[in-house]
C-alpha positions, 0 to 999 in steps of 0.5 A, a space after each residue: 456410191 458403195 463404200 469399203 469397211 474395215 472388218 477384220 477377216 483371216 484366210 484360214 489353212 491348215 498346220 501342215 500346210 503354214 509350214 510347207 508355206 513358211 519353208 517356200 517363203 524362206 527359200 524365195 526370200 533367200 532367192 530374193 536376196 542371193 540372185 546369183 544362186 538362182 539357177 532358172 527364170 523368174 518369169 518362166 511358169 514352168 519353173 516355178 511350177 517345178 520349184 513349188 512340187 519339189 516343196 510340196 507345194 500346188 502351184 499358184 497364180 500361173 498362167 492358165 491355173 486358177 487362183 484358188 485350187 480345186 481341193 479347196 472348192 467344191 467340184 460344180 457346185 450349186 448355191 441355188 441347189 439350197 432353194 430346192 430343198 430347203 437347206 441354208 446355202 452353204 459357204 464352201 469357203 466355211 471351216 469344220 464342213 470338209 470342203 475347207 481345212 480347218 482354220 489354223 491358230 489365230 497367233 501363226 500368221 499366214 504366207 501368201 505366195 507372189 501371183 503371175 500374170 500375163 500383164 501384171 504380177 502381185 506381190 503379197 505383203 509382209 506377213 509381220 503386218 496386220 492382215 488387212 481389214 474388212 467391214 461386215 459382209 452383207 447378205 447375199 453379197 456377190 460384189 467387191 469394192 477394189 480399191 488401190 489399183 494402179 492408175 494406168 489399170 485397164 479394165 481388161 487388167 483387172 478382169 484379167 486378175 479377178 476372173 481367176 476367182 470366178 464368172 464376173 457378170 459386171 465390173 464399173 470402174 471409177 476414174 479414181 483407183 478403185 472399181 466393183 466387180 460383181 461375181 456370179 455366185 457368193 462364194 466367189 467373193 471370198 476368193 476375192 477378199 483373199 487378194 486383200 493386201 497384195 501389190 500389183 505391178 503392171 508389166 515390169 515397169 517402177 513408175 509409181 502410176 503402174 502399182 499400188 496396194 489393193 485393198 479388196 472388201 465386201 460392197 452392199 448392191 441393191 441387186 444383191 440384196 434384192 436376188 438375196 431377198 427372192 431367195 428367201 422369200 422362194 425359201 420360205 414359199 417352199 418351206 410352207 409349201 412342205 409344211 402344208 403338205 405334211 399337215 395334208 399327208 398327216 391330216 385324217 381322211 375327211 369322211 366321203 360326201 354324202 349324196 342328196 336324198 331321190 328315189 333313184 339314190 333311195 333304191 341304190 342304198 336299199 340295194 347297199 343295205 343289204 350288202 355286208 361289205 356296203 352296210 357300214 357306208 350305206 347307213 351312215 347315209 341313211 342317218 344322215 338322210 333322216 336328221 336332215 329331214 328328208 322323211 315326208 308322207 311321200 318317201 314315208 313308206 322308202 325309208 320305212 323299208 329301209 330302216 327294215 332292213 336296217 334291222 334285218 341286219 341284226 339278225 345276221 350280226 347275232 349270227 356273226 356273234 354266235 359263230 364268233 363265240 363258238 369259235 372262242 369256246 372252241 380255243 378255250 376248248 384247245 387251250 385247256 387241253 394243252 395245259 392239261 397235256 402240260 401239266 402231265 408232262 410236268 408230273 412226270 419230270 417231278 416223278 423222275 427228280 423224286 426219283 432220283 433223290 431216293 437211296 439207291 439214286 441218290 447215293 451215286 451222285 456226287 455232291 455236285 450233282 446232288 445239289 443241281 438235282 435238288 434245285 431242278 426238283 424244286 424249280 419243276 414242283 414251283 412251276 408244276 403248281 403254278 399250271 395246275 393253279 391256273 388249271 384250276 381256276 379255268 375249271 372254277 370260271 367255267 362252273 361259276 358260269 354255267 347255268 340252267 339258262 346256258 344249258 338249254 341254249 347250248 343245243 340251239 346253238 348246235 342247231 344253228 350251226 348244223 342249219 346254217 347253210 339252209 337259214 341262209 338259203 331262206 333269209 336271202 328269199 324271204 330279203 327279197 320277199 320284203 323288198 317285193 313287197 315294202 315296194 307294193 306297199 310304197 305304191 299303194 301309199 302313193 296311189 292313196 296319198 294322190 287320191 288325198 291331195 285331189 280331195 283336198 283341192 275340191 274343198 273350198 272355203 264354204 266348208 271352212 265357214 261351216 266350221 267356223 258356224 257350228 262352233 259359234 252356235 255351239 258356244 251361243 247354245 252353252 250361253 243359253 243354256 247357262 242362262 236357263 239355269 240361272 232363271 230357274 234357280 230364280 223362279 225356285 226362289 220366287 216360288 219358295 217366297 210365294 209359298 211363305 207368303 201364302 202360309 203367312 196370309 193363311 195364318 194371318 186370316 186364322 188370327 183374324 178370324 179368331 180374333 173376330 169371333 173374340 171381339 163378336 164375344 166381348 161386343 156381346 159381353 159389353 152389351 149385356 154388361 154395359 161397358 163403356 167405349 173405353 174398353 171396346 177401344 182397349 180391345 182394338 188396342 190388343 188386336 192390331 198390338 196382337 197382328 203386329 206381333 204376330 207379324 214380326 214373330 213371323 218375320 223373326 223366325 223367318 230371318 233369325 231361326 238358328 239352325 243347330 245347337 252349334 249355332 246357339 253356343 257361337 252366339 253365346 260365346 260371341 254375345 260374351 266376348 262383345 259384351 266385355 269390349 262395349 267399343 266393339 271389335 273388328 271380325 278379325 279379332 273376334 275370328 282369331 278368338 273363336 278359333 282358339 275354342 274351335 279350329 274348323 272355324 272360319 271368318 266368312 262364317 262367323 261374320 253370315 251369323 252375326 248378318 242373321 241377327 240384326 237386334 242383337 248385333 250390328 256393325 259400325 265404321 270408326 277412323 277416318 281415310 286409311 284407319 277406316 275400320 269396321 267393328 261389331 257390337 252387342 246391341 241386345 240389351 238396347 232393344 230391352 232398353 227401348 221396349 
């Protein structure tokens, strides 16, 4: 069930025509109470039409007129003309767009006329009282609830009555006093609101059932709102549509594909390298080519040529670039020139102001123009300065550019340009000379890298294995080797103690053989003289006391021979410092001590020579677990002691 509300809503006319209207509802109000003065039908159409153009009036609500006139409405317009282009529908009835007059002040009411119809007549109520209320009209509302209706209305009355405001697509009437009409465009319901408040009569009948108040306001449809809700969903598919289309329009053009790297493409492009107007497009695709990867020993030699002509291309871009240049020293040329030719016309228009401002010029001239003259002199000899400067520093900037250099290039420069037609015969021939033969060249690689894969698919794994065994014999010889040098170093050594030993069993056997002859002499001696057993074993005493000795002199010198006078000090200095700390020292310490009197002096070093002299020094351990530490102490004034 759609219900009516009571929101309030004002037909609106301009100034001029409220008082056009206020001057008609007078004259029919006086109609109205003073019958006998009228002199012409109230139920003839064409007297009434009269009557409204004498007071400047279009006729309303007559037979075969419509309701609401032309002027007011726009001429065959279109609301869905919105959903084309864009633009929010346009209510025809709105104010301030020409298409309705101005809405008049809200204090003045406004005056409806009385409305003819074939079976019934409405009649407007009284402008004193409020205007009637309408509720809040919903969107895209095509649908008005008509309450009120008198209850002998037909339906064929009511579309009677309302198809004047527009095409009716349904009407549902209620059993009751009210009904909904559905109009074909929106801008008909407002056509509709403006019957609010009139009185309807059927015929000519006062029974009660044929009148009543109509009472006509803004009804909520789904279907309206559903066309409504299309509408801007069209609206908005269409505003994306444009949007998209002015991203795609203002969007720069996206680069043009590159094709997929073959033989058959890798010649086109070597024929487009060599095109000036292809050359820019040409080597875009050879880069893009080359950082993808396409280069292999099989298209090697291709892009090889074609990065050589990629190159060539220089050649015909520094030539560009000379003629390019020739062409600007040539303008610099033309352009000093004409600043010359300007600046002699300058001199010459300061020559006649100086001129004129002599005595014999000068002096026939009014104060006027003697003023006018001075002041032109003055403007001329600024800007004759001005050019001359300028002038001047073109000449300076040449000079400073000049050079030996420039010198002796400048008649090369001449002879490119008097030879350029000849160059240009020769570089496209010697352009196809390369080509002829970088494509040989590429043959040839082709032919030689087959030849290569088909030496490669005999090889088999034996050659492999061969490999393989030659660099593990390779390592085992070095193995071999190492250990030969190791065993030679031993058997040097070995060597070297065999001689000592047989100089020590030589000496040996010396001694011996002296001490033999000595004891040959003292048995002699003892004989003769008579000595007692005592003394021959004192003597053996002496010889074996003498062999041991003489051993571990050897032994001695053999272990404890000191090598420089280096060595000596060490041992003096080390022997000190031991002897005043009797508990010993750690190697450490005895290291930081000796490096303040020799700075080269290491530890390794100093503990080697106190290994070398066991009687003198020996090594203890004192502390137990982690505080185990090794000390050295002086021990040569034991084995004094001890002897």
């Amino acid at each position: 069930v759609v219900d009516a509300g009571a929101i309030e809503s004002i037909t609106q006319y301009p100034q001029p025509l409220l008082q056009m209207m206020a001057a008609a509802a007078d004259g029919l109000g006086s109609l109205a109470i003073d019958t006998t003065q009228l002199s012409m039908s109230v139920t003839d159409p064409t007297a009434w039409a009269t009557a409204m153009n004498n007071l400047g009036m279009v006729p309303v609500g007559l037979p075969g007129q419509q309701l609401v006139s032309d002027s007011i409405c726009v001429p065959g317009f279109d609301p869905g003309l919105s959903m084309m282009t864009g633009i929010t529908p346009i209510n025809p009835m709105m104010p301030g767009l020409g298409l309705v007059p101005p809405p008049p002040p809200t204090e003045v009411a406004v005056v409806k006329e009385i409305i003819h119809c074939k079976s019934c007549t409405l009649f407007p109520q009284n402008p004193n009282l409020p205007p009637p209320s309408t509720r809040e009209r919903p969107p895209g509302c095509k649908t008005v609830f008509v309450g009120g209706l008198p209850e002998n209305a037909t339906e064929e009355i009511i579309q009677e009555v309302f198809e004047q405001c527009g095409d009716i697509t349904a009407i549902r009437k209620s059993k009751k006093n009210f009904c909904h009409i559905r109009f074909a465009e929106e801008f008909m319901v407002d056509k509709a609101i403006y019957l609010s408040g009139y009185r309807m009569r059927l015929g000519s009948s006062t029974d009660k059932k044929d009148s009543g108040r109509l009472h006509v306001d803004f009804a909520q449809a789904r279907d309206d709102f559903y066309e409504w809700e299309c509408k801007q969903r069209m609206r908005a598919r269409e505003e994306r549509h444009r949007r998209k289309l002015e991203e795609d329009r203002l969007r720069p053009p996206s680069p043009p594909p590159i094709m997929h790297y073959s033989e058959h493409e890798a010649a086109l492009l070597a024929e487009k390298l060599k095109d000036d107007s292809k050359f820019s497009e040409a080597i875009t695709v050879l880069l893009s080519w080359i950082e993808r990867g396409e280069v292999n020993r099989r298209s090697a030699n291709q892009f090889y040529s074609m990065v050589q002509s990629a190159n060539s291309h220089i050649r015909r871009l520094m030539n560009e670039k000379a003629t390019h240049e020739q062409e600007m020293e040539e303008a610099k040329e033309n352009f000093k020139n004409a600043l010359t030719g300007i600046l002699t016309q300058f001199e010459q228009i300061v020559a006649v102001f100086n001129a004129s401002t002599r005595q014999k010029a000068w002096d026939h001239f009014s104060k006027a123009q003697r003023k006018n003259i001075d002041i032109w002199r003055k403007h001329s000899e600024e800007l004759r300065n001005a050019q001359s400067e300028q002038l001047m520093g073109i000449r300076r900037e040449e000079e400073m550019e000049m050079s030996d250099d420039e010198n002796c290039d400048s008649p090369t420069k001449k002879m490119r340009v008097d030879e350029s037609a000849l160059a240009a015969q020769a570089y496209a021939l010697k352009e196809e000379n390369d080509s002829l033969r970088w494509q040989l060249d590429a043959y040839r690689n082709e032919v030689e890298l087959l030849k290569q894969e088909k030496e490669q698919l005999f090889r088999t794994e034996e050659n492999l294995t061969k490999d393989q065994q030659l660099q593990f014999l390779q390592q085992t010889m070095q193995g071999m080797q190492q250990q030969l040098l190791t065993i030679q170093e031993e058997l040097n050594n070995k060597k070297s103690e065999l001689e000592q030993a047989k100089e020590e069993q030589s000496h040996t056997q010396a001694l011996l053989k002296v001490l033999q002859e000595q004891l040959k002499g003292t048995k002699e001696l003892v004989e003769t003289n008579g000595h007692g057993h005592e003394d021959t074993n004192e003597i053996n005493v002496l010889t074996v006391a003498l062999v041991n000795q003489d051993r571990e002199n050897n032994t001695e010198k053999r272990s404890q021979g000191l090598k420089s006078e280096k060595e000596a000090l060490l041992i003096g200095i080390i022997s000190t410092f031991l002897h005043v700390h009797p508990f010993g020292a750690n190697i450490e310490y005895l290291w930081s001590y000796m490096q303040q009197l020799d700075s080269k002096i290491s530890a390794n070093e100093i503990e080697m020579l106190l290994m070398r002299l066991p009687r003198m020094f020996k090594q203890e351990f004192t502390g137990v677990g982690a505080t185990l530490e090794k000390r050295w102490k002086l021990c040569a004034f034991e084995g004094i002691k001890t002897t």
